[in-house]
C-alpha positions in Angstrom: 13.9 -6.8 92.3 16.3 -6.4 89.5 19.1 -3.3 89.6 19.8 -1.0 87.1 23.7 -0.3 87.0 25.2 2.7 85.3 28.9 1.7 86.0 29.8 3.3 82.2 28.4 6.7 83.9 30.6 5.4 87.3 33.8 4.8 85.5 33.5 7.8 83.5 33.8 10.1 86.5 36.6 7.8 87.8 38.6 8.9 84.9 38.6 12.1 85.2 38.9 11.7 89.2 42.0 9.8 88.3 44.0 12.2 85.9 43.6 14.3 88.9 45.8 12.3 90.8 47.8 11.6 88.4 51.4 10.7 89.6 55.1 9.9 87.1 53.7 8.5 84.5 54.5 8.9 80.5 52.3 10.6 77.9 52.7 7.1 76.2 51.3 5.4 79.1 48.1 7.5 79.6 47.0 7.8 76.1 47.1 4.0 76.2 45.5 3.3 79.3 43.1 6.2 78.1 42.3 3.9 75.2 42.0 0.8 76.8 38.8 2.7 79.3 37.5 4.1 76.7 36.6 0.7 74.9 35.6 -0.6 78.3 33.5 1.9 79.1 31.7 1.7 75.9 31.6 -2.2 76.8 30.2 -1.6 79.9 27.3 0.8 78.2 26.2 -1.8 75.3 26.0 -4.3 78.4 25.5 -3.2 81.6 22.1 -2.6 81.3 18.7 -4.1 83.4 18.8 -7.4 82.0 15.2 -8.2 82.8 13.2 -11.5 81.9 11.1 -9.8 79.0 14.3 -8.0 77.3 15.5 -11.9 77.0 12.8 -14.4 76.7 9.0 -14.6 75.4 6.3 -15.3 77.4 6.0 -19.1 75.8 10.1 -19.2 77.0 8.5 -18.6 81.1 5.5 -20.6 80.8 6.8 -23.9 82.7 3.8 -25.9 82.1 2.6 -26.7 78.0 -0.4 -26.0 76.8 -1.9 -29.5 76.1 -5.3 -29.0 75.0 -4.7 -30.0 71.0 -1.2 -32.0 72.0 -0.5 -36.0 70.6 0.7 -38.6 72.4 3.7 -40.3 71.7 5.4 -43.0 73.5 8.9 -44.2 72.5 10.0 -47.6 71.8 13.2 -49.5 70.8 14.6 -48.8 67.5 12.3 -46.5 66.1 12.9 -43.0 65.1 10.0 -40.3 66.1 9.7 -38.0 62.8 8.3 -35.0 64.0 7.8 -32.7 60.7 4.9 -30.2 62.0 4.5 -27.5 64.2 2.7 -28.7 67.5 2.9 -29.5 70.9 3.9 -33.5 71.3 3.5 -35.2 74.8 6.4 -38.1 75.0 6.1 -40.8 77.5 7.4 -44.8 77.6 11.1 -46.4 77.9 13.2 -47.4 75.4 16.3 -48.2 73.5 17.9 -46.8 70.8 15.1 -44.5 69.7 15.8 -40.7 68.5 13.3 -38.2 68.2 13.8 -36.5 64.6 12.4 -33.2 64.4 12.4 -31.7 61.0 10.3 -29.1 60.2 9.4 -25.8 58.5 11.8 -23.0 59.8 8.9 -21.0 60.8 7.7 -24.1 62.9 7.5 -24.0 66.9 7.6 -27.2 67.8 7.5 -28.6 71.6 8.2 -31.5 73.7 6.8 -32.3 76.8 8.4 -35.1 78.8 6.1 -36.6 80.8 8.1 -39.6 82.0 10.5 -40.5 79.5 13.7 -43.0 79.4 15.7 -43.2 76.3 19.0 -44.9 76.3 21.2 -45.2 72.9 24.4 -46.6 71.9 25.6 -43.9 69.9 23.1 -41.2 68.3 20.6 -38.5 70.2 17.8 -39.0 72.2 16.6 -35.9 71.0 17.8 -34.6 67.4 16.4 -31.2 65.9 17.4 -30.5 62.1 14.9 -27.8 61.0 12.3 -25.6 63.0 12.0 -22.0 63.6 12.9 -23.1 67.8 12.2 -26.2 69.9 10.9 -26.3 73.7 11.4 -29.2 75.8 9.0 -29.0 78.5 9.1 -31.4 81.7 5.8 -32.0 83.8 6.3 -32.9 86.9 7.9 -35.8 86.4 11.4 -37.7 85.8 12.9 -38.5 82.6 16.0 -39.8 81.9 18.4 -39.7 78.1 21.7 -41.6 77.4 24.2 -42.1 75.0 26.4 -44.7 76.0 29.0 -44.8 73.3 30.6 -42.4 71.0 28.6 -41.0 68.9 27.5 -41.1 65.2 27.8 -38.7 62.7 24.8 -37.6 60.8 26.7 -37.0 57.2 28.7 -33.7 57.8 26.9 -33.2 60.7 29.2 -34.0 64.2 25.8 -35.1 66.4 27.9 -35.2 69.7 25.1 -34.5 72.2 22.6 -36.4 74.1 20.0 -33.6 72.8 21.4 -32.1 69.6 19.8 -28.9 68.1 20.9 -26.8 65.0 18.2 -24.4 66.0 17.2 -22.2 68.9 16.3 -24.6 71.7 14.5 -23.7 75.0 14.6 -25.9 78.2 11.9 -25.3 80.8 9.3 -26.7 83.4 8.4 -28.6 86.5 10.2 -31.9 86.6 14.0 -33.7 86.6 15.7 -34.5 83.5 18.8 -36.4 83.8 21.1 -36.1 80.8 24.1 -39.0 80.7 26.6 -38.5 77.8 29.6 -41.0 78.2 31.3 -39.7 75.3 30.5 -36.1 74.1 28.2 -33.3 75.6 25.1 -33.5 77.4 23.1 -30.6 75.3 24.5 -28.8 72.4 22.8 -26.0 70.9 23.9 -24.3 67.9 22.0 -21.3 68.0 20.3 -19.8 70.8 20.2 -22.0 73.9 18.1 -20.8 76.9 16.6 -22.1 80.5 13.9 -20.9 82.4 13.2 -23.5 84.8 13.2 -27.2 85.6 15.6 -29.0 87.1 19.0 -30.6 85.3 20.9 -33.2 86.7 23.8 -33.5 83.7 27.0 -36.4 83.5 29.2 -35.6 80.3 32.4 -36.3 79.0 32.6 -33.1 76.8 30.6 -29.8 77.9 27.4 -30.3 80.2 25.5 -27.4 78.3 26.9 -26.3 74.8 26.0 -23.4 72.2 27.1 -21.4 69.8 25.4 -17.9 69.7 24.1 -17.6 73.5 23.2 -19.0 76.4 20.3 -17.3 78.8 19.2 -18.9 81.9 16.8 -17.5 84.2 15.8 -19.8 86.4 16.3 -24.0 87.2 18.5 -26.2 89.0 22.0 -27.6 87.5 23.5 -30.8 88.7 26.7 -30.6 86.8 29.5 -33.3 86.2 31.7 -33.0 83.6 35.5 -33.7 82.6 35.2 -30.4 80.4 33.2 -27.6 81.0 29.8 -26.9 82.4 28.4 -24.3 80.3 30.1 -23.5 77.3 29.2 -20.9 74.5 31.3 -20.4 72.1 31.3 -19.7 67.7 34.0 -19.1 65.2 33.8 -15.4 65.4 34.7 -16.2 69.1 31.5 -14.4 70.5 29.6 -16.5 72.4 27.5 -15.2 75.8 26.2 -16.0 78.3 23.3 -14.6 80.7 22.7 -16.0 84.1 19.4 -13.8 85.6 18.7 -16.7 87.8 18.5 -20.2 89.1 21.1 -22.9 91.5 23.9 -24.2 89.8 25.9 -27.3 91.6 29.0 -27.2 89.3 32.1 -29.9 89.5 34.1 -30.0 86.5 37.4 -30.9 84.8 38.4 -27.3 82.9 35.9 -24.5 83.5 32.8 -24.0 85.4 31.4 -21.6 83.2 32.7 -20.5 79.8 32.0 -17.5 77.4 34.3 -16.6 74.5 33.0 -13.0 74.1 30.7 -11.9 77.4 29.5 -13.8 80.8 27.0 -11.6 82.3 26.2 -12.9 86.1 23.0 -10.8 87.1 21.7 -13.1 90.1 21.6 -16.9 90.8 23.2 -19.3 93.2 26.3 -20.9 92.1 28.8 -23.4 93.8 32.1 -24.1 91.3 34.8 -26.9 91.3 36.9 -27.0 88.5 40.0 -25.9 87.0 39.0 -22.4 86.4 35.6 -21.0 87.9 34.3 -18.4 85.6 36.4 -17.4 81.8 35.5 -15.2 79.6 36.5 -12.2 77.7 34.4 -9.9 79.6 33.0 -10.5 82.9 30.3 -8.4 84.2 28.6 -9.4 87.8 25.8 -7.5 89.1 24.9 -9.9 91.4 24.6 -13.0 92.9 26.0 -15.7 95.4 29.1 -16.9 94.0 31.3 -19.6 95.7 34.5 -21.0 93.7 36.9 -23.5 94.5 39.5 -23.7 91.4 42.8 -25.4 91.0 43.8 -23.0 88.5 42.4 -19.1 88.3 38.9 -18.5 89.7 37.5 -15.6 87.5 39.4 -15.1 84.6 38.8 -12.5 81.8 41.1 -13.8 78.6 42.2 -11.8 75.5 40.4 -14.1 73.2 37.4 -12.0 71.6 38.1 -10.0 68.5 35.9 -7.7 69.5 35.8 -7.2 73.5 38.1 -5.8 75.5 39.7 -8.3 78.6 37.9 -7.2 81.6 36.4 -7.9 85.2 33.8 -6.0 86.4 32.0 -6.4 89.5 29.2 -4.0 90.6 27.6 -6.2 93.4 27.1 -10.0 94.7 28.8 -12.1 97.3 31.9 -13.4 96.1 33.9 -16.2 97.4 36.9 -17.5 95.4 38.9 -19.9 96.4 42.3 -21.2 94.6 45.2 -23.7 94.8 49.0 -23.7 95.5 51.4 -23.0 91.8 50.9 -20.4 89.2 47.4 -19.2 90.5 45.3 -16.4 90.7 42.1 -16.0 92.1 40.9 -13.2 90.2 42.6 -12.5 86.9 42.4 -10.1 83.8 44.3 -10.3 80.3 42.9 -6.6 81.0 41.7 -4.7 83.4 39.3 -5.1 87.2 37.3 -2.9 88.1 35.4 -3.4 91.8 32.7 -1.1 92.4 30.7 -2.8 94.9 29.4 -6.1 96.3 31.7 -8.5 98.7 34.6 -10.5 97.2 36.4 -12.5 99.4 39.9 -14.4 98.2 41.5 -17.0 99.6 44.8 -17.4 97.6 48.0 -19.2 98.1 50.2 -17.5 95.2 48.2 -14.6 93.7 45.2 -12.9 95.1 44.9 -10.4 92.1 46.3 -10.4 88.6 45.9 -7.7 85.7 47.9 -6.2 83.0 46.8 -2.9 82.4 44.8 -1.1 85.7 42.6 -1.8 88.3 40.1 0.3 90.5 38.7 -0.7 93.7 35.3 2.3 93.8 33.0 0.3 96.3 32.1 -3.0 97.9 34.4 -4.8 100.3 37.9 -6.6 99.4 38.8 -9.3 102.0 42.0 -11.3 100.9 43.2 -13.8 103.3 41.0 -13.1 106.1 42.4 -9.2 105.7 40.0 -7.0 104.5 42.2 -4.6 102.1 41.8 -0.8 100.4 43.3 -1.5 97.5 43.3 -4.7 94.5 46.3 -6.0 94.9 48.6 -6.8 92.1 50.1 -10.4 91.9 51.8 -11.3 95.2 52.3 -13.7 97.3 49.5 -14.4 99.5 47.3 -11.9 98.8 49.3 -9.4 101.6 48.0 -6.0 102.3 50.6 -4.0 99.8 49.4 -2.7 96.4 51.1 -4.1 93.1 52.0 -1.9 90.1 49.2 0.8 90.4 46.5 -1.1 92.0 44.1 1.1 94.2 41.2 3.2 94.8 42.3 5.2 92.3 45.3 4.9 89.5 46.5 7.4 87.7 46.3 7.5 83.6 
């Protein structure tokens, strides 16, 4: 059963619980941190909402298994490309060797794939290449399908195609079976619209990102298999507001930079996920509702960075099991540009420099803290070891 959070209603009465207490501190100082609330607050209210599958996805998006009924068969072979111009569903079997399946079609088109037992291995241009439809489902049956890209890749005239399965439009992933994605020189999917998941199972090898888009990435079910020597999942545009939604699904993530990065939000609402990389979870805003979570990082687990226009740097967690996990040198397990807010769920830190790091406030409202081994009442504020003093104003409640 999904929750319903109404932290901008719970942070609302922690400020004016907090002016209560307020202790020395400057006019200056509380009409900013006043300021800064405020635009999380009204953050937390455009986002922090019941994020449930028919607010995200269609009912085609959930449906795991293709209707077949008026479908083609195609099966690949070496050297060809596959034009695809119509709308339609097209079943795609056989092996074979630099083959690309083109699909160009009307922008109102729907247009899906169903991978029934597909190998596809190129030198250096996608397996799968969409130019024009309205959005694109690749469908697995229950089966096992395989696309490479060996070398580096090819450039379609101003177009950088630098993905295993390339899309321009919205793309959906979804059904029964494996697909293994192998990208020895780029990313494993790239998506420049709307990317989402809804089931099937992804075992991904990339030299760039795993999973790439540009306006959004949803997932609400599957299984991830992730190695890359970037990052995992990766959304990101020039107006730096990329999200991402994760309602669902097991995610086995081991990468080189970050596990799982969002230039504007990074919404965690349930979902099973196991991180090794440099930095676990990054984006401007982080909002978990739920969820196992287990990181190990070599740099900062969770970090919320100032580098959104148009969101305000912050953590907030509302529930979830929470296990973070960082290295010896300049590191902190849990760190905000901004501001962290804890108002429930178990978070438990194991940190050799920094247990906590923010720049403007913190509030600890509800859950369980455990740095350490130590279970603490307060979010410590960038110290050694993660000890049981507060930093500069962390606590239950600081003052504006």
């Amino acid at each position: 059963m999904k929750k319903t959070y109404l932290t901008s209603i719970i942070l609302s009465a922690v400020i004016v619980a907090s002016m209560a207490g307020c202790g020395n501190i400057t006019s200056t100082d509380k009409t900013n941190a006043e300021s800064s609330k405020e635009i999380i607050t009204e953050q937390i209210a455009e986002f922090s909402y019941n994020t449930s599958s028919d607010e995200i996805f269609t009912e085609r998006d959930l449906e795991q298994t293709a209707d077949t009924s008026e479908s083609q068969s195609i099966t690949v072979a070496d050297n060809k490309t596959i034009d695809i111009t119509e709308e339609g569903v097209y079943v795609i079997s056989g092996t074979a060797e630099n083959c690309t399946i083109n699909i160009n079609a009307d922008e109102n088109a729907k247009v899906q794939l169903v991978l029934d037992g597909v190998s596809i291995t190129n030198n250096d241009f996608p397996a799968i290449y969409v130019v024009s439809a309205d959005k694109v489902f690749v469908t697995t049956t229950e089966s096992k399908n395989t696309l490479k890209v060996s070398g580096e890749f090819t450039a379609d005239g101003e177009t950088n195609t630098d993905a295993v399965i390339f899309s321009k439009e919205d793309l959906v992933l979804n059904g029964t079976g494996m697909l293994n994605v192998t990208s020895d020189h780029g990313n494993g999917i790239t998506c420049k619209d709307e990317l989402k998941i809804t089931g099937g199972t992804y075992n991904v090898s990339s030299a760039l990102d795993a999973f790439e888009a540009n306006d959004s990435i949803s997932i609400s079910d599957g299984k991830f298999n992730i190695t890359s020597n970037k990052d995992g999942i990766h959304c990101e545009n020039d107006e730096l507001e990329g999200t991402i939604t994760i309602t669902g699904g097991t995610f086995e993530i081991n990468t080189v930079s970050d596990g799982i990065q969002a230039s504007a939000l990074l919404q965690i609402d349930s979902g099973d996920l196991n991180i090794t990389a440099a930095e676990g979870l990054e984006a401007a805003y982080i909002l978990i509702n739920d969820g196992n979570i287990t990181i190990d990082a070599s740099d900062d687990g969770i970090n919320a960075s100032a580098n959104s226009g148009s969101y305000e740097a912050a953590i907030v967690i509302n529930g979830g099991d929470i296990n973070v996990a960082v290295g010896q040198g300049d590191t902190d397990a849990i760190d905000s540009n901004g501001s962290i807010f804890v108002n429930g769920g178990t978070i438990n830190v194991t940190a050799q420099m920094s247990s906590f790091d923010y720049d403007k406030t913190a509030e600890f409202n509800g859950g369980t803290i455990i740095v350490n081994g130590q279970e603490v009442s307060e979010i410590p504020q960038s110290m050694m070891g993660g000890g049981m003093r507060g930093g500069m104003g962390g606590g239950k409640h600081r003052g504006f």
